[in-house]
C-alpha positions in Angstrom: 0.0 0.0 0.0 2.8 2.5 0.9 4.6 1.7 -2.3 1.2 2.8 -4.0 1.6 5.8 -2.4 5.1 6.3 -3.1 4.3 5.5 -7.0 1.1 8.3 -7.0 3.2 10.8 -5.4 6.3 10.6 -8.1 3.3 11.3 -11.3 2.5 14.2 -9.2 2.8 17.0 -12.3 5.5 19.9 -11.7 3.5 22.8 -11.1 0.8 21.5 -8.8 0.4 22.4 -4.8 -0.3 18.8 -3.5 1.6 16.1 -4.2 0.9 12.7 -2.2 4.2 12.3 -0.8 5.3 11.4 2.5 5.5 14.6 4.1 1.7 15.3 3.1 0.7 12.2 4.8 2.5 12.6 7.9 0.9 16.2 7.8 -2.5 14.8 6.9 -1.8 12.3 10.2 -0.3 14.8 12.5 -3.7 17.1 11.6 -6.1 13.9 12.5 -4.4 13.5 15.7 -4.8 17.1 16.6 -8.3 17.2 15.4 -9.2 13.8 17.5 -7.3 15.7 20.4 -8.8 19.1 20.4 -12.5 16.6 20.2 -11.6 14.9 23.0 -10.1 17.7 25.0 -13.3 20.2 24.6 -15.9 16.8 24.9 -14.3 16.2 28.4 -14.4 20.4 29.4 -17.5 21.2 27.8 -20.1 17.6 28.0 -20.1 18.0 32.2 -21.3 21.9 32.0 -23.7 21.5 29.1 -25.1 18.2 30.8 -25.6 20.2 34.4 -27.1 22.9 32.1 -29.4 20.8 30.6 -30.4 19.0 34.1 -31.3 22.1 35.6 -33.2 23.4 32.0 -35.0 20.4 32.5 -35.8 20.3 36.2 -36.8 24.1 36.0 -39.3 23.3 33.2 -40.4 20.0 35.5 -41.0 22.2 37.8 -43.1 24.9 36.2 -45.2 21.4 34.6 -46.2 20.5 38.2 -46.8 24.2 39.3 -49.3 24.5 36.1 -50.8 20.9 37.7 -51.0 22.3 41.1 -52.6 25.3 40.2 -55.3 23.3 37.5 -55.8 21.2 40.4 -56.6 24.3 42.9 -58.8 25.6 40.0 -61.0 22.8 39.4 -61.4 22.6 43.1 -62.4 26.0 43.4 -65.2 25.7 40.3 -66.3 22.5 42.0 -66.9 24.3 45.3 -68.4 27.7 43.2 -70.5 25.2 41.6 -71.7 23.3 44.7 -72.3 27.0 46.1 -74.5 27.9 43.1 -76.5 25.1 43.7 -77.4 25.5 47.2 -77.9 29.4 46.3 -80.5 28.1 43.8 -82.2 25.5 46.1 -82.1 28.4 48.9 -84.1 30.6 46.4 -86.1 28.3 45.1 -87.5 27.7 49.0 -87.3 31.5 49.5 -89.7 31.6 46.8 -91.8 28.7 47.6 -92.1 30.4 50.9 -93.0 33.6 50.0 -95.3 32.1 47.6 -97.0 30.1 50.5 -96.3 33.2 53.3 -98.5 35.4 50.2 -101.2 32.9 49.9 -101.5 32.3 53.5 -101.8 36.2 53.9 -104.1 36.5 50.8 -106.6 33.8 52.5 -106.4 35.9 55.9 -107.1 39.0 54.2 -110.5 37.1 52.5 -111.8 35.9 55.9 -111.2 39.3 57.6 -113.0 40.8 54.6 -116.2 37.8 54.9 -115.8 38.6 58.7 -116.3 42.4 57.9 -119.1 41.7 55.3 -121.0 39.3 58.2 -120.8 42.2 60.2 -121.9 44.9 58.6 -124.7 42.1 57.1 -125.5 42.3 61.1 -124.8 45.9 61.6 -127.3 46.3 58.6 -130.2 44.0 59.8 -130.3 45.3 63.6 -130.1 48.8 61.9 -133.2 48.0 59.9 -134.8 46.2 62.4 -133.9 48.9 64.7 -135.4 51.6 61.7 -138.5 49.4 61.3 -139.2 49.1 65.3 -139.0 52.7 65.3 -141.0 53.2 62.1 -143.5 50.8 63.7 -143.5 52.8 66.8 -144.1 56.3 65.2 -146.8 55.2 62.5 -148.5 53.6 65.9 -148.2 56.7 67.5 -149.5 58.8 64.5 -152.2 56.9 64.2 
């Protein structure tokens, strides 16, 4: 293989930058090593502060997820309670109402047998004054005549 090498890099033209001689691939070897190097070098410095950073991206936006949970969880309790609380307003006025309703009708009947009561006694008032009016009549036509 390095004799192939050897043969390509003699037909090199005159004229040209790069020639595949042994010099180029020593270059060419001593640049991968520095490459794989330099990887190595800046994996090992910069993998342990990008992985903490990423932890802590990851824990904060954890965090914020079961803040948003504990906060849906507080708000459906509080439309559960707002909603029991509507309820038990609406059974309260429906009673309210019910009881007015009765409290009206109860008054409503009192006021009809005060007014029959009234009407009976002026019906009485009535008849003693005319029996009153017809006793006296009955006296001064007896007198008259």
């Amino acid at each position: 293989m390095q004799n192939a090498i050897m043969l390509l890099a003699q037909t090199v033209p005159e004229g040209r930058v790069f020639g595949m001689d042994s010099q180029t691939l020593i270059q060419i070897g001593i640049m991968l090593f520095n490459g794989i190097i330099l990887a190595l070098a800046l994996g090992f410095i910069l993998y342990n502060p990008v992985k903490e950073f990423l932890q802590k991206r990851s824990e904060s936006i954890q965090g914020r997820i079961d803040e948003a949970e504990e906060a849906m969880t507080k708000a459906n309790e509080l439309i559960a309670e707002y909603t029991r609380r509507i309820e038990e307003i609406d059974k309260e006025r429906v009673e309210i109402l019910e009881n007015a309703r009765l409290k009206a009708d109860e008054e409503g009947e009192a006021m009809v047998e005060e007014a029959k009561k009234e009407i009976e006694e002026m019906k009485r008032r009535s008849i003693e004054t005319i029996s009153e009016e017809k006793r006296r009549l009955k006296e001064e036509a007896r007198l008259y005549i």
